[in-house]
C-alpha positions as protocol buffer text, in pm:
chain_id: "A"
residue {
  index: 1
  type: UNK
  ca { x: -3141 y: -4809 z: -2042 }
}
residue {
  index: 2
  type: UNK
  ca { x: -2791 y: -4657 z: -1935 }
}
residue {
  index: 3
  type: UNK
  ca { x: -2611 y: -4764 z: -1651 }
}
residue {
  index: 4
  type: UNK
  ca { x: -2479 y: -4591 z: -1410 }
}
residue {
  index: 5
  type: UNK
  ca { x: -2152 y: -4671 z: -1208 }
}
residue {
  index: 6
  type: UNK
  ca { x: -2085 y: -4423 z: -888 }
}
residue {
  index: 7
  type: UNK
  ca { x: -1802 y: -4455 z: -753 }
}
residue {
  index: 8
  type: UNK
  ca { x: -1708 y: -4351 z: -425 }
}
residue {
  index: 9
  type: UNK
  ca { x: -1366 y: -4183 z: -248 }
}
residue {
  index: 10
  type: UNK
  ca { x: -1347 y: -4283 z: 141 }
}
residue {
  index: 11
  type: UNK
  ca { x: -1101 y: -4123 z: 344 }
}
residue {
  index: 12
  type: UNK
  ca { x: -987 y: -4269 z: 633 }
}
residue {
  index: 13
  type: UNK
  ca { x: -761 y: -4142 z: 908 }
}
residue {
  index: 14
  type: UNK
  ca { x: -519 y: -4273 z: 1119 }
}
residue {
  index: 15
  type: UNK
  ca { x: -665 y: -4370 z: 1449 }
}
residue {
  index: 16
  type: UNK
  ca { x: -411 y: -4601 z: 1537 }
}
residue {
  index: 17
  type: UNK
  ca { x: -166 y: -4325 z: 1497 }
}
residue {
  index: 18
  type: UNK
  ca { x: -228 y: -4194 z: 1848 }
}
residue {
  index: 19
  type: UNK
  ca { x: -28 y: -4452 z: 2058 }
}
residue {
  index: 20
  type: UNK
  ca { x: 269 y: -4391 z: 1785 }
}
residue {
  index: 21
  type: UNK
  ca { x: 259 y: -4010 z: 1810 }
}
residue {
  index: 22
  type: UNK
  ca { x: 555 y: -3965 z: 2021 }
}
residue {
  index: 23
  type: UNK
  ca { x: 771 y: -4187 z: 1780 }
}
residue {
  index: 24
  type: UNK
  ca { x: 637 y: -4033 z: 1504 }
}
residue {
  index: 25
  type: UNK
  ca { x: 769 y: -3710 z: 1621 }
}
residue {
  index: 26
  type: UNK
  ca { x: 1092 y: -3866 z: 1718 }
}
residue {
  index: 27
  type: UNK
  ca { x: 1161 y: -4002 z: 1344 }
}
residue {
  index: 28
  type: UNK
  ca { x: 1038 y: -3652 z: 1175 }
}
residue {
  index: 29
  type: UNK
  ca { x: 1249 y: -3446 z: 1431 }
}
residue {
  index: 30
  type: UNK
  ca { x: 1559 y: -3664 z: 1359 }
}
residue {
  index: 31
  type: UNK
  ca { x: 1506 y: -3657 z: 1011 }
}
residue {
  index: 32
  type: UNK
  ca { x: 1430 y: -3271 z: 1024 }
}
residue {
  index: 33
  type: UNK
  ca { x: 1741 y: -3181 z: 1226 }
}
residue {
  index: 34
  type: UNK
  ca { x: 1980 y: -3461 z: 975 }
}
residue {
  index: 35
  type: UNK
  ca { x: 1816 y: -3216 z: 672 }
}
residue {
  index: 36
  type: UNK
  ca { x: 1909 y: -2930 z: 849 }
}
residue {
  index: 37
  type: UNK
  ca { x: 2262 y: -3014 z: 926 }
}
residue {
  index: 38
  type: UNK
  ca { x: 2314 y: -3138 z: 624 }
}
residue {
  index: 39
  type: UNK
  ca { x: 2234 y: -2848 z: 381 }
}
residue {
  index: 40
  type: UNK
  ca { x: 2358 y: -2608 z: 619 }
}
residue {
  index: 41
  type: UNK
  ca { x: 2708 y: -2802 z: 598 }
}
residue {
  index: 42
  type: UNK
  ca { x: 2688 y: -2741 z: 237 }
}
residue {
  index: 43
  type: UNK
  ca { x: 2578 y: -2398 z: 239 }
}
residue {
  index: 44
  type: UNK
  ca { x: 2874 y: -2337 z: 491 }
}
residue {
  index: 45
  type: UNK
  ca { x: 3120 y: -2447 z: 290 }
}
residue {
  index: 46
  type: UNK
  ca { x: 2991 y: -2255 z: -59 }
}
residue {
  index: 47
  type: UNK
  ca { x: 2986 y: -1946 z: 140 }
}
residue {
  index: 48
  type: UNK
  ca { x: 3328 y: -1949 z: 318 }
}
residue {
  index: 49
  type: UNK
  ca { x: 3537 y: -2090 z: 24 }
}
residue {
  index: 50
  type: UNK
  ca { x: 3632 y: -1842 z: -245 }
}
residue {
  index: 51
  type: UNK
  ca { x: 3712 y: -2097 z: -534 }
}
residue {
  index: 52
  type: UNK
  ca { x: 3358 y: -2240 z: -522 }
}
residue {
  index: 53
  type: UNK
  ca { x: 3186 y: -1851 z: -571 }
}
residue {
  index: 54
  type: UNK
  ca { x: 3153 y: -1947 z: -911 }
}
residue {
  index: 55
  type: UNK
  ca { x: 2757 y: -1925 z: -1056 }
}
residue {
  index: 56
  type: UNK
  ca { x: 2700 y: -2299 z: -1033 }
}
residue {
  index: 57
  type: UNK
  ca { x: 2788 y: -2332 z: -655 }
}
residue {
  index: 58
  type: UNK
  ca { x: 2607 y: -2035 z: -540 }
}
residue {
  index: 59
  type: UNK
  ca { x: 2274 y: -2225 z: -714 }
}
residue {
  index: 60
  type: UNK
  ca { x: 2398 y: -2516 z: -511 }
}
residue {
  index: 61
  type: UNK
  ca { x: 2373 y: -2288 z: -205 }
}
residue {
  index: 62
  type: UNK
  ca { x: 2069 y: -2120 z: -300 }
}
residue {
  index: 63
  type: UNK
  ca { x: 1911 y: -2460 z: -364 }
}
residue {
  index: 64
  type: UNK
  ca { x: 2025 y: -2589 z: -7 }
}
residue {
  index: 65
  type: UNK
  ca { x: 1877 y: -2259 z: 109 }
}
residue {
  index: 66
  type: UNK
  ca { x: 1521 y: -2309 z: -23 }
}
residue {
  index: 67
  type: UNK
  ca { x: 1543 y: -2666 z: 49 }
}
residue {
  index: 68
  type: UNK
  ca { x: 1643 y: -2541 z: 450 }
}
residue {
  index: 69
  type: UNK
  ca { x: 1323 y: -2305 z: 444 }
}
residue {
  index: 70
  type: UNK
  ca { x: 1048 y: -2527 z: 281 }
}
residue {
  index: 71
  type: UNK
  ca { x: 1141 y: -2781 z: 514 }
}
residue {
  index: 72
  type: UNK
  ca { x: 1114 y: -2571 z: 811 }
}
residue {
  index: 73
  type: UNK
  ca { x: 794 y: -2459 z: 714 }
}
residue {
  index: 74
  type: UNK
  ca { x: 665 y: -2797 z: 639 }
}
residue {
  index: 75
  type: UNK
  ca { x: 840 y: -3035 z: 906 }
}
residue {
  index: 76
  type: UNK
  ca { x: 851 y: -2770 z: 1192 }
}
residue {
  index: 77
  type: UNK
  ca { x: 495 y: -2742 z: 1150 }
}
residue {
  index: 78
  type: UNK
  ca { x: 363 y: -3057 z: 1162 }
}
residue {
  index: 79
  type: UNK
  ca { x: 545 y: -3175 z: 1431 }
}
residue {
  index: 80
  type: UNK
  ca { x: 411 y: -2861 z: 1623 }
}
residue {
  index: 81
  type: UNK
  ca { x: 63 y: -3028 z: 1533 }
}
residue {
  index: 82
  type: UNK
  ca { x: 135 y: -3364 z: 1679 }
}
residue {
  index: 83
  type: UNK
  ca { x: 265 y: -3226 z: 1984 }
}
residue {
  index: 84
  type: UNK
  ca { x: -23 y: -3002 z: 2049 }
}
residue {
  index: 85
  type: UNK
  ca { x: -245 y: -3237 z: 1879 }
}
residue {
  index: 86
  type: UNK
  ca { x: -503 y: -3280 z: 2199 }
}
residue {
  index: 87
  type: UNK
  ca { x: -535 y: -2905 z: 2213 }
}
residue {
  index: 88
  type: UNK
  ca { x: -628 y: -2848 z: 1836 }
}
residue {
  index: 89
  type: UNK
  ca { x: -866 y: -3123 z: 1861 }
}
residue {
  index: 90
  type: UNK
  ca { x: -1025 y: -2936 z: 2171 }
}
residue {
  index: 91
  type: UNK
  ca { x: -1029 y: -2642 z: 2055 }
}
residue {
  index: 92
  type: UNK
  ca { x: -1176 y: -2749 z: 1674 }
}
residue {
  index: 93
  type: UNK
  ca { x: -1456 y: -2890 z: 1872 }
}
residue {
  index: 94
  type: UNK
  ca { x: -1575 y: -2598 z: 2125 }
}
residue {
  index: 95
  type: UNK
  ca { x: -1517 y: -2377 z: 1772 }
}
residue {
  index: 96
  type: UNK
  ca { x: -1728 y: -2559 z: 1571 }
}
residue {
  index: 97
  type: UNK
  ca { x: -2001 y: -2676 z: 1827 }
}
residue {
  index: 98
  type: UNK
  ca { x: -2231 y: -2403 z: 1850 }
}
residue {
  index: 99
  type: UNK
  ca { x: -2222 y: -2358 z: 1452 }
}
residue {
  index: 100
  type: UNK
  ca { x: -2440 y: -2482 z: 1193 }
}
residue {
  index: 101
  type: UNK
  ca { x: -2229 y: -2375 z: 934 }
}
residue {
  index: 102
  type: UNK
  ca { x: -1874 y: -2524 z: 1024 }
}
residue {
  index: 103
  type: UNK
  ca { x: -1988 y: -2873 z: 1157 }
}
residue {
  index: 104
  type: UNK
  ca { x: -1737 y: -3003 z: 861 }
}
residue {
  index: 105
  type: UNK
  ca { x: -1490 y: -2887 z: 999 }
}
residue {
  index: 106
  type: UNK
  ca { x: -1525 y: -3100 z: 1333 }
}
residue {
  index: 107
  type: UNK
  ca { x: -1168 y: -3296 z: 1369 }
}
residue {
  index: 108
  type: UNK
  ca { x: -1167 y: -3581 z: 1626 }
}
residue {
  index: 109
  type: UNK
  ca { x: -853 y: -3729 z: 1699 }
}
């Protein structure tokens, strides 16, 4: 006879997260506005000196300049989520309580 082995993925979340939120968001906003200051200091000083508008420099800047976007999509974002974190959570559940098809989507934090 064949075995069979089943394996199985658990996620878990956070819950101990909740007490730490504020520091959380302290760290990632320090860290967001060090990124920002940073790679705009760079892309400052490509832009306003003339000897570095040579093709590998203005890379460099574009580089910065994704780097600047991405992270404001990605950083900006989440710490809009942990701030508003007990309204999402309110509002997940009154959208997915009357609904037999999106009870997966219930989020409790």
């Amino acid at each position: 006879m064949d075995e069979v082995n089943i394996t199985y993925i658990t996620l878990n979340g956070y819950v101990e997260m909740n007490r730490l939120k504020y520091l959380y968001f302290t760290v990632m906003l320090m860290v967001y506005i060090l990124i920002f200051l940073c790679n705009g200091t760079v892309f400052y000083i490509i832009c306003f000196h003339k000897n570095l508008h040579e093709p590998m420099y203005i890379f460099i800047a574009a580089l910065q300049f994704n780097s600047v976007v991405y992270k404001t999509d990605c950083i900006v974002f989440s710490l809009l989520f942990a701030v508003f974190s007990l309204l999402f959570s309110k509002w997940l559940r009154v959208f997915t309580a009357g609904s037999n098809g999106l009870r997966s989507l219930r989020v409790y934090m």
